[in-house]
N, C-alpha and C positions, 0 to 999 in steps of 0.2 A: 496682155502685153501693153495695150495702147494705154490703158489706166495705169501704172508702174512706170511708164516713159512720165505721164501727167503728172505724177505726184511728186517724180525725181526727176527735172529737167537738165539736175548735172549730170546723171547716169544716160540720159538721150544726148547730151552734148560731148560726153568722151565715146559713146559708140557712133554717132554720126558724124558730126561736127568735127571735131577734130580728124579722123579719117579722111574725111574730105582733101586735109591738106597732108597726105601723107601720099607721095609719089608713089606706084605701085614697084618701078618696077627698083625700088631703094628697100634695101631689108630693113624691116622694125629692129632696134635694139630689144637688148634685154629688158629694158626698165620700162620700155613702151609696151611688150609683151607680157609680162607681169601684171600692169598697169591694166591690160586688156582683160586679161582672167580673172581678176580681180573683181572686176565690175561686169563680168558676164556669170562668174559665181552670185554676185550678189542679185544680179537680176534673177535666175532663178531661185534664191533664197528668198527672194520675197513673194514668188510664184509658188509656194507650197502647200498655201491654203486651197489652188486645186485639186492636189492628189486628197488632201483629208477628206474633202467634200465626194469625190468622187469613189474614192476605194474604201473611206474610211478606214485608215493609217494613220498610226500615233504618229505622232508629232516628232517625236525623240526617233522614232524609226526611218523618217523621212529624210532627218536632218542626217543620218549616219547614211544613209546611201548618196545621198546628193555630196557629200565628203569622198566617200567612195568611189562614185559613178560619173558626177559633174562630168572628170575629162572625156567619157566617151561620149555623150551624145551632144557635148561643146565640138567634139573633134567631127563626130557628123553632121552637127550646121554646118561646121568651115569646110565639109567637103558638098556640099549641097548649092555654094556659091560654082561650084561648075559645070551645074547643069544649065542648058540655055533656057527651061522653062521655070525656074526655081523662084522668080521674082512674085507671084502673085500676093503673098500676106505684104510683101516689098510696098506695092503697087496700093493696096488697100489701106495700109498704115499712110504715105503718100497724099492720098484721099485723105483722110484723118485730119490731119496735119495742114491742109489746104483749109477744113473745112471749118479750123479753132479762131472763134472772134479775138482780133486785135492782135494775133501775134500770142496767144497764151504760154504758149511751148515754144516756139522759134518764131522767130524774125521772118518777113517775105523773103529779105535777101539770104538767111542762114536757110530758107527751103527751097528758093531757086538754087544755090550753090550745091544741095544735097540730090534735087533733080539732075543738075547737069554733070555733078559727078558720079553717078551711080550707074552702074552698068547691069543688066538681066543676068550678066551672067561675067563670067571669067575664064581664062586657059589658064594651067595650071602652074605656067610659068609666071604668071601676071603675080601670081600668091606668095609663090615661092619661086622668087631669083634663084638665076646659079650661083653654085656653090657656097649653098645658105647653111649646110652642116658641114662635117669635120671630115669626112670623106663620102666619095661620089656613090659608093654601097649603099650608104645610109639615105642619100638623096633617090636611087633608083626604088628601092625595095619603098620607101614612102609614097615614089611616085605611085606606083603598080597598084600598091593598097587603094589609092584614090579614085585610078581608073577605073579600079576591076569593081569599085561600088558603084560610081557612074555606070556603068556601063551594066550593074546590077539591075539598077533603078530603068536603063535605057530598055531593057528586056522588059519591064513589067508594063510600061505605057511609056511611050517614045512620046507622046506628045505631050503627055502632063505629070507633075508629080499632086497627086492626090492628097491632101493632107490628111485625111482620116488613113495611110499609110503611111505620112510621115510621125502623127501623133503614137501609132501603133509602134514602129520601130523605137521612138521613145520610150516609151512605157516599156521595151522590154528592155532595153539598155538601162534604166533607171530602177529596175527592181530587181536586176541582176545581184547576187546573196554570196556568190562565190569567196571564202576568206574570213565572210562578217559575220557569220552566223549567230555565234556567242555574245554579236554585240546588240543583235536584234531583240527588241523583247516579243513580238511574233513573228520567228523568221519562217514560221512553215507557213502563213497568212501570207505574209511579202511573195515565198517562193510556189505558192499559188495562184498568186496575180502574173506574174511572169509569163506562167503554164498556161493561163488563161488567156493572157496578150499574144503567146507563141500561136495559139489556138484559132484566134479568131484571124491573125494573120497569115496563117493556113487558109481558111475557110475566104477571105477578102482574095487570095492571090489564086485561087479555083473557082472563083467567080468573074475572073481575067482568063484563064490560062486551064489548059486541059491536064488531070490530075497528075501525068507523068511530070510533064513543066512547070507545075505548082510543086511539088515535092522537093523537084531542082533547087529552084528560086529560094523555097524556106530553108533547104537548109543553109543556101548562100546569107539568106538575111539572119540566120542565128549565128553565125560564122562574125558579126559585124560586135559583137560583145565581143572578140578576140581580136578583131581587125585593126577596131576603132581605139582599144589599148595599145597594140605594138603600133600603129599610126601618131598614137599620141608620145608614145616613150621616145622613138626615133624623132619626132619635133624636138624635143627635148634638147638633141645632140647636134646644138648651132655652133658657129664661128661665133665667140663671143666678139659681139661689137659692146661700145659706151659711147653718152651721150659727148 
């Protein structure tokens, strides 16, 4: 991540930098929205040489699920800002960024401005004002999904979120098959990586938790390939604002 922020300092300048000057509790327009997915598609579009290295996974196959999947584990960072221990890569990137001769990547002042506005964490109103969609249905039933994965995550370890369980929920969200089959050229390879990420994140959450409340847990974190869909369609369903 920090190499990809280096080498595209515009791509670190509209996810940092301009944020900074974006009031929270003011709803983003559409084109500012847009503008965001845009350039967090693109950021992991250029993150793809990990999975090849790691699962070795054609290239063409990778690029069809991140089309397919993007929104949902975009949808579980942006719910990840509301846990209060959620900052630590925040934190080390942070470090990074302090540690670049001359200003390479930002300015002193463009990384005090990003220290002082940055917050560990978020309430969920801070993210999302009232009356940000088109009825209070669509705002409730959004909320609940958000909660009820906080409060997922808050069951597993309340005091930290583990990244080798955040990299796992990714990985299964991202090889998720459902729909694409036909367009994979090995989708039973894809949907055995999945099986294998289901698996070991079994095995990580019974090395927390005794076998009854590990069973619980996973099948709540399989549950988040459907959550993190209907979480994302209902975003969807704003007030439209313009600039």
């Amino acid at each position: 991540m920090f190499d990809i922020y280096s080498q595209n300092p515009e791509l670190f300048t509209l996810h940092f930098s301009k944020t900074c000057n974006v009031p929270w509790k003011k709803l983003p327009t559409d084109r500012f929205l847009e503008a965001w997915r845009e350039n967090s598609y693109s950021f992991f579009r250029k993150s793809m040489g990990f999975f090849v290295k790691m699962d070795d996974v054609l290239m063409d196959d990778l690029l069809v699920l991140l089309d397919h999947n993007f929104h949902r584990f975009d949808t579980f960072w942006l719910m990840l800002n509301l846990m209060k221990n959620h900052n630590a890569v925040m934190n080390d990137f942070l470090e990074y960024l302090g540690s670049q001769n001359s200003g390479s990547l930002v300015s002193v002042e463009q990384l005090e401005d990003i220290k002082k506005n940055y917050s560990s964490s978020f309430t969920y109103d801070q993210i999302f004002d009232e009356f940000w969609a088109v009825h209070a249905g669509i705002e409730e039933e959004h909320e609940k999904i958000c909660k009820d994965t906080m409060h997922w995550l808050d069951k597993i370890d309340s005091q930290n979120i583990d990244p080798t369980l955040l990299l796992l929920v990714q990985l299964i969200l991202f090889y998720h098959t459902d729909g694409i089959e036909s367009k994979l050229k090995e989708s039973t390879k894809v949907q055995k990586l999945q099986t294998c990420y289901a698996r070991l994140l079994h095995k990580y959450l019974k090395s927390k938790h005794d076998y009854q409340s590990a069973n619980a847990l996973l099948s709540k974190g399989l549950m988040l390939v459907h959550d993190t869909q209907r979480a994302f369609e209902l975003s969807l369903q704003t007030l439209k604002l313009y600039d």
